[in-house]
Backbone as numpy.savetxt, mean C-alpha at the origin, in Angstrom:
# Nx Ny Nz CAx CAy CAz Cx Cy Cz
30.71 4.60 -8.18 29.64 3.62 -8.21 29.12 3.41 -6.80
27.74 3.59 -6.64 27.20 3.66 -5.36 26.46 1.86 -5.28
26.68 1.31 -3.95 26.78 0.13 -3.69 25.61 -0.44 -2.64
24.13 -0.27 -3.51 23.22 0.24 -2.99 22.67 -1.67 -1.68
22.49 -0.76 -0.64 21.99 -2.41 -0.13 20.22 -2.48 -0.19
20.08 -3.92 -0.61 18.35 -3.74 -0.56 17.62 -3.73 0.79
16.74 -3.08 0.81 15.60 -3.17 1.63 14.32 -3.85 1.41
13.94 -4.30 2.39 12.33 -4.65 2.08 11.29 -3.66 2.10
10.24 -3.17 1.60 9.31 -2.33 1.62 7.50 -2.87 1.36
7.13 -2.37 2.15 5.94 -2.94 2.56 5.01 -1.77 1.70
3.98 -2.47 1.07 3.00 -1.40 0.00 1.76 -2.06 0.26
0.94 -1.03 -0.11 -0.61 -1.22 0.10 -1.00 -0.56 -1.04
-1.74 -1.52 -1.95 -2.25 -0.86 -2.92 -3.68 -1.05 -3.22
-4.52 -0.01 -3.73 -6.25 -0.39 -3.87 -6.95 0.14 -4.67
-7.66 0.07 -5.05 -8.38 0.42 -6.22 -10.11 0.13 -5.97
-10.60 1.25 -6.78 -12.17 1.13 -6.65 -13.13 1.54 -8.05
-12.23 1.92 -9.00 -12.56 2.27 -9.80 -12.16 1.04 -11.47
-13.21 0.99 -12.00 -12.87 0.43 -13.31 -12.61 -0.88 -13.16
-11.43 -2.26 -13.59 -11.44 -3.17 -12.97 -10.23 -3.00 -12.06
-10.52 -3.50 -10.72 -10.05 -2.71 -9.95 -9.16 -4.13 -9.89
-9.13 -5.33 -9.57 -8.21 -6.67 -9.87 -7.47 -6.37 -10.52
-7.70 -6.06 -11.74 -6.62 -5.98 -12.79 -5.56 -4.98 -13.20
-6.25 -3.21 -12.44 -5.41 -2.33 -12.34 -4.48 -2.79 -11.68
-4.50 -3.45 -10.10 -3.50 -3.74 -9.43 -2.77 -4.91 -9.73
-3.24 -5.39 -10.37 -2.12 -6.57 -11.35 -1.46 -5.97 -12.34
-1.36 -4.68 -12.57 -0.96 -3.91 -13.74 0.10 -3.18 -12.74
0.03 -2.69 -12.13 0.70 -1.86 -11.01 1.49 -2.76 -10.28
1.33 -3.96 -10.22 2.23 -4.78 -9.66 3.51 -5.41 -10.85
3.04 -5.70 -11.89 3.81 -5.85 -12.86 4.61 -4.62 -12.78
4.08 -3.51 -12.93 5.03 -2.50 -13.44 6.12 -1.80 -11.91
5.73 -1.85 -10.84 7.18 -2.59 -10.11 7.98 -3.13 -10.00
7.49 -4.44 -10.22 8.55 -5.46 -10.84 9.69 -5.10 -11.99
9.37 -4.62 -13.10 10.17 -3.96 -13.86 10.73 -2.63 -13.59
11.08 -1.71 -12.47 11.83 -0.75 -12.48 13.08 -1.44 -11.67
14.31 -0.87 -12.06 15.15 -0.87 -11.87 15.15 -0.38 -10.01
15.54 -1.40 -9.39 16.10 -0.73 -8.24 14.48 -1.83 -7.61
13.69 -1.83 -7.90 12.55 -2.82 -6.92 12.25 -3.88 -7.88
12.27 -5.06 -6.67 11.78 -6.73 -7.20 10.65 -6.93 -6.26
9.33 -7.42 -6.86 8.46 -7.94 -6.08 8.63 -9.05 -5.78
8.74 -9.23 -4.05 8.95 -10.85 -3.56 7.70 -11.28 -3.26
6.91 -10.79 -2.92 5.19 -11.29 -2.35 4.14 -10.60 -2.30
3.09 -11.13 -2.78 1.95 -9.91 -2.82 0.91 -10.94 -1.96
0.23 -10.35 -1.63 -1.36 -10.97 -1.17 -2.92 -11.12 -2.07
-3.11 -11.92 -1.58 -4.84 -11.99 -2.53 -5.14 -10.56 -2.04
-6.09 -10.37 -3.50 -7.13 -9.22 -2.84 -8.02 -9.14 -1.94
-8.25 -7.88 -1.29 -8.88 -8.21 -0.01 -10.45 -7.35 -0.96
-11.01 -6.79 0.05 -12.25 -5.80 -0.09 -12.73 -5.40 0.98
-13.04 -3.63 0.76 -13.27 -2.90 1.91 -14.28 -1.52 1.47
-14.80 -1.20 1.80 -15.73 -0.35 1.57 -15.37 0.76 1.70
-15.76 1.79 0.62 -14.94 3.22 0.58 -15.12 4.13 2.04
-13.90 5.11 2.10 -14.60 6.12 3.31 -14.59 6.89 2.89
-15.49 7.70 3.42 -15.32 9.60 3.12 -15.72 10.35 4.34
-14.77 11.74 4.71 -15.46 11.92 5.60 -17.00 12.12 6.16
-17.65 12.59 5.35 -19.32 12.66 4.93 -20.05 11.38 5.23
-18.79 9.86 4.94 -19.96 8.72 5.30 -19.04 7.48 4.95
-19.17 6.82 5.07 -18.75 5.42 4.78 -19.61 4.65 3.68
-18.93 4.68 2.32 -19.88 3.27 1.33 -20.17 4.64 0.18
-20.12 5.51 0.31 -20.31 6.76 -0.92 -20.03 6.58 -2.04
-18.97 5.95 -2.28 -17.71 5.53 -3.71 -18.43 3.84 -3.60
-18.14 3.43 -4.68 -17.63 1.79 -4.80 -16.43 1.51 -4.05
-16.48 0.16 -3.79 -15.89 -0.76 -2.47 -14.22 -0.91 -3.64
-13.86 -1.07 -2.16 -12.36 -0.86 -2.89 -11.38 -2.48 -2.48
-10.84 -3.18 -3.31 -9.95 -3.73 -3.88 -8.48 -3.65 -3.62
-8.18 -4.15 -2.57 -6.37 -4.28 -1.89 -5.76 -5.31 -1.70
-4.03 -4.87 -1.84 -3.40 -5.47 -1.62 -2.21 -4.92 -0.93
-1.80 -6.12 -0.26 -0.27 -5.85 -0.33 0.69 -6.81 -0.42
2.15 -5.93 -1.10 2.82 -6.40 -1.98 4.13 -6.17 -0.75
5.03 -7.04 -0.92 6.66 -6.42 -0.08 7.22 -7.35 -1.53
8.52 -5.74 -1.47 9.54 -5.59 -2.58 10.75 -5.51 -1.71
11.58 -5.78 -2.54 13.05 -5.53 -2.04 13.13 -4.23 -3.36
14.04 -3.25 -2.27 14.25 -2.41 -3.53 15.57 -1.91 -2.57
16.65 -1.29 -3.65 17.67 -0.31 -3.55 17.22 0.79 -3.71
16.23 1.39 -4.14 15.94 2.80 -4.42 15.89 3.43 -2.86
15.90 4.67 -2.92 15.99 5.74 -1.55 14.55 5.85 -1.60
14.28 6.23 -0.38 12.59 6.58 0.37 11.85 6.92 -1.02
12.83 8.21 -1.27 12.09 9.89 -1.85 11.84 8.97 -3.63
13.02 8.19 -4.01 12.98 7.63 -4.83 12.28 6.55 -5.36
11.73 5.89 -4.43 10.44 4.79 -4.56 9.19 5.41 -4.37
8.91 6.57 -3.87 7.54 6.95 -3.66 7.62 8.16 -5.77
8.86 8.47 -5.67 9.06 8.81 -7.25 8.21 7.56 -8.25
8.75 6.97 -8.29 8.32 5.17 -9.09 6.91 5.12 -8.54
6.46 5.68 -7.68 5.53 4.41 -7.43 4.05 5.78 -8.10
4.52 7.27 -8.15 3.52 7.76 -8.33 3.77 7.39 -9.73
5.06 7.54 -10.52 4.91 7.79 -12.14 3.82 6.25 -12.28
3.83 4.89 -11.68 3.12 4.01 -11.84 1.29 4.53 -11.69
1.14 4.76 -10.55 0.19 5.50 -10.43 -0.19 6.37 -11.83
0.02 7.57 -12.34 -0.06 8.71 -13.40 -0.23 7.84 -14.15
0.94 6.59 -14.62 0.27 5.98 -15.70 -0.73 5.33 -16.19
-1.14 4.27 -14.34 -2.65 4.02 -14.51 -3.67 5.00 -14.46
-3.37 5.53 -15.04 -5.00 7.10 -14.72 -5.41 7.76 -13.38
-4.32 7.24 -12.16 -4.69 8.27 -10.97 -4.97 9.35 -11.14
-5.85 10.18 -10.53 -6.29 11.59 -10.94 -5.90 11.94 -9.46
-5.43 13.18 -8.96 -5.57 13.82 -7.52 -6.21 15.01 -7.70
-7.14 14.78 -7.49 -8.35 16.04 -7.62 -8.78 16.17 -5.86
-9.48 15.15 -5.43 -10.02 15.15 -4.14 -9.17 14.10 -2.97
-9.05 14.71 -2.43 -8.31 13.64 -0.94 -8.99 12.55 -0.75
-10.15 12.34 -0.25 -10.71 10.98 -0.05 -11.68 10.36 -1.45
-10.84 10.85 -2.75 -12.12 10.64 -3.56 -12.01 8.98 -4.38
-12.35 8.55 -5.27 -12.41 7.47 -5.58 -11.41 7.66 -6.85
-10.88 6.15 -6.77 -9.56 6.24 -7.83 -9.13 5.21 -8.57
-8.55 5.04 -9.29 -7.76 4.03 -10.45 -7.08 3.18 -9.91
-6.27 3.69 -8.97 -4.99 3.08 -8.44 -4.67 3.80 -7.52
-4.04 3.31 -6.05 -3.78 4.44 -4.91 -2.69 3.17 -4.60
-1.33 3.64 -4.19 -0.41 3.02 -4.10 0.53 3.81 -2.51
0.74 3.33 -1.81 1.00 3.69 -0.47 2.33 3.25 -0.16
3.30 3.63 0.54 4.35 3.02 1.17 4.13 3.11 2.95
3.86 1.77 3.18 3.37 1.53 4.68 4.34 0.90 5.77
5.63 0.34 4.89 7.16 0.54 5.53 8.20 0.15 4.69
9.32 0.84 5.46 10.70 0.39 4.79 11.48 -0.05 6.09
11.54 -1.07 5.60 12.29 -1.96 6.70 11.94 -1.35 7.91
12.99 -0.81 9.17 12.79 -0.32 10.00 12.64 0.91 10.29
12.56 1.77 9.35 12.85 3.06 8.87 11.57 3.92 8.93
12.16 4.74 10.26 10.99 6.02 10.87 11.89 7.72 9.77
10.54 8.16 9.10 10.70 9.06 8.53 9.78 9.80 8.60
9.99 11.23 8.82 9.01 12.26 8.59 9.33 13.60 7.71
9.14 13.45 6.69 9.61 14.90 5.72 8.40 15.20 5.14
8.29 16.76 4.24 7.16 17.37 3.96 6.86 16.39 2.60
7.59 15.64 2.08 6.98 14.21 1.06 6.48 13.03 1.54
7.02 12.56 2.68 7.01 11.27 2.92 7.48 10.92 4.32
6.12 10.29 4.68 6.25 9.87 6.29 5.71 8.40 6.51
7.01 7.86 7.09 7.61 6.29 6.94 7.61 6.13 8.51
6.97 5.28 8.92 5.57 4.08 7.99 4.91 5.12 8.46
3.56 4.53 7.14 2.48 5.29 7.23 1.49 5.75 8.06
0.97 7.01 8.00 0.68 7.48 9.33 -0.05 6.86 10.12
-1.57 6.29 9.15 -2.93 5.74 9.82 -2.70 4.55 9.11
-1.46 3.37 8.53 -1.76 2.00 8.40 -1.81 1.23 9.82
-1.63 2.12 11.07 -1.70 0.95 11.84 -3.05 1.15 12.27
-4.54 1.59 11.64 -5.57 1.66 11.90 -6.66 0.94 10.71
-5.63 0.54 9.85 -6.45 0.46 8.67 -6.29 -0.97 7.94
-7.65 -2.16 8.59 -7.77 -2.85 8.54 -7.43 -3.89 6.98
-7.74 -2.44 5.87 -7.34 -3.08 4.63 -5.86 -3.29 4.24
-4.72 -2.74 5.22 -3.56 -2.39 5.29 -3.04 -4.03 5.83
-3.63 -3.90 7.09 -3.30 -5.03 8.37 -3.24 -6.17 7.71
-4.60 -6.94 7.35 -4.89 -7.92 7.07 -4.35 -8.79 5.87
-4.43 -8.06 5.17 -3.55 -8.70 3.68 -2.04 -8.49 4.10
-1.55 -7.72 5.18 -0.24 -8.00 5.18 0.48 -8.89 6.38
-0.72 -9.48 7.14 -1.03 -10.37 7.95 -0.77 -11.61 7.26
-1.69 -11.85 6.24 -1.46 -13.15 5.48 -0.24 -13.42 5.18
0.54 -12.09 4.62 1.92 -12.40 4.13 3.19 -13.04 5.01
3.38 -12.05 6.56 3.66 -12.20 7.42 3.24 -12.13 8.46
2.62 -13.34 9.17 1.84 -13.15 10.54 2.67 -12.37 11.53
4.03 -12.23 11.77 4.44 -12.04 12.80 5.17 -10.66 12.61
4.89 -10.39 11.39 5.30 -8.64 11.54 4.99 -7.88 12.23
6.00 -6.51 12.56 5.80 -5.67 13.12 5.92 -3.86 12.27
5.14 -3.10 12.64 4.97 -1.98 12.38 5.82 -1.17 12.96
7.19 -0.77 12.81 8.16 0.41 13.51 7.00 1.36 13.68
7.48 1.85 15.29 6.74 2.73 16.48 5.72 2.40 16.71
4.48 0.50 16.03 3.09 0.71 16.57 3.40 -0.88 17.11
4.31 -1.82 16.64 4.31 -2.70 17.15 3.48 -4.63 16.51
3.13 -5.29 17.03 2.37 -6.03 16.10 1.32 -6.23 15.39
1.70 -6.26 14.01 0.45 -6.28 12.69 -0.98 -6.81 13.61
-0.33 -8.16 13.90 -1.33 -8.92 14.43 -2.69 -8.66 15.44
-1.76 -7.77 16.27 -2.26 -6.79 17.29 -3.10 -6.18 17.26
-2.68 -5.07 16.15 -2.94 -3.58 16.01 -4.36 -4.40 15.12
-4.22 -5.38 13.77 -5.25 -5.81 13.73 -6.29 -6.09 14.84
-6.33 -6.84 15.47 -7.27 -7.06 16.25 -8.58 -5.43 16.98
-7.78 -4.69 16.90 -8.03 -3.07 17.72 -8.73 -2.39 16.40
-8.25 -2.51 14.96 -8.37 -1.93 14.16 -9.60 -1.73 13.84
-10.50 -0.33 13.19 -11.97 -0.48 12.77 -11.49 -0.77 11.50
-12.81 -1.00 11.01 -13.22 -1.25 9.40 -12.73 -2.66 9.21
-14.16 -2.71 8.08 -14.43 -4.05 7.85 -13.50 -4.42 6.40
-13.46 -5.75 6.25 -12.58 -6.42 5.13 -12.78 -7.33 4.85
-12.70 -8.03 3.92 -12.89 -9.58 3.62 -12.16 -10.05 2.19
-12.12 -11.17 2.01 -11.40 -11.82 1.02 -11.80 -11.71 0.04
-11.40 -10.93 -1.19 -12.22 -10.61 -2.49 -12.19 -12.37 -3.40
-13.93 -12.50 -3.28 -13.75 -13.57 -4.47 -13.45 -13.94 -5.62
């Protein structure tokens, strides 16, 4: 019997497609129920305008949050969970920057620097990405990003615009 200790894990999740509120209230529920992750806090939705490399605003405006879980699951094993969540809401991966159902991110685990050909902990460009920062700002002002330093900070430096979804 393996005697798993929890971690906290920091997620960013967004949506631009369909109702994009409610996918991620669907995706947040269905975290909550796997074995091995408990959602302790999520944030209001924010709103941010799609990118592509071609242009900024191409897609419909996208719909985020973030959520921190405690989970026992391993790295490889929560980004497992978090796509089958994904697949189930109708994610499609057709195009890299294309518009989607549900896009679900792992942006840290606790203190935990990882780089493997699955999964690279914390995420590469959340410390640039204002829809990342800010909603997880609200949660914890005084967090920090292993190897970039303070949320708070890196907010301030960060491009792209955001605001409080009404």
């Amino acid at each position: 019997m393996r005697l798993a200790l929890e971690r906290r894990a920091v997620l960013s999740l967004g949506a631009n497609l369909g109702d994009r509120v409610a996918t991620i209230d669907r995706a947040v529920r269905a975290l909550d129920v796997i074995d091995g992750i408990r959602v302790l806090e999520r944030s209001r939705a924010w709103e941010s305008p799609s990118w592509h490399p071609d242009g900024e605003g191409l897609s419909p405006d996208y719909a985020n949050i973030v959520a921190i879980v405690g989970t026992t699951l391993e790295p490889l094993e929560l980004l497992d969970a978090i796509h089958a969540i994904e697949d189930a809401l109708g994610r499609v991966r057709e195009e890299r920057y294309g518009s989607r159902t549900i896009d679900i991110d792992i942006v840290a685990i606790g203190q935990l620097e990882l780089d493997s050909e699955e999964l690279t902990v914390p995420h590469p460009r959340a410390h640039e990405r204002q829809f990342v920062l800010q909603p997880w700002l609200e949660l914890e002002p005084r967090a920090t990003l292993p190897g970039h330093g303070s949320v708070a900070e890196l907010a301030e430096y960060a491009d792209g615009d955001v605001w409080p979804l009404a």
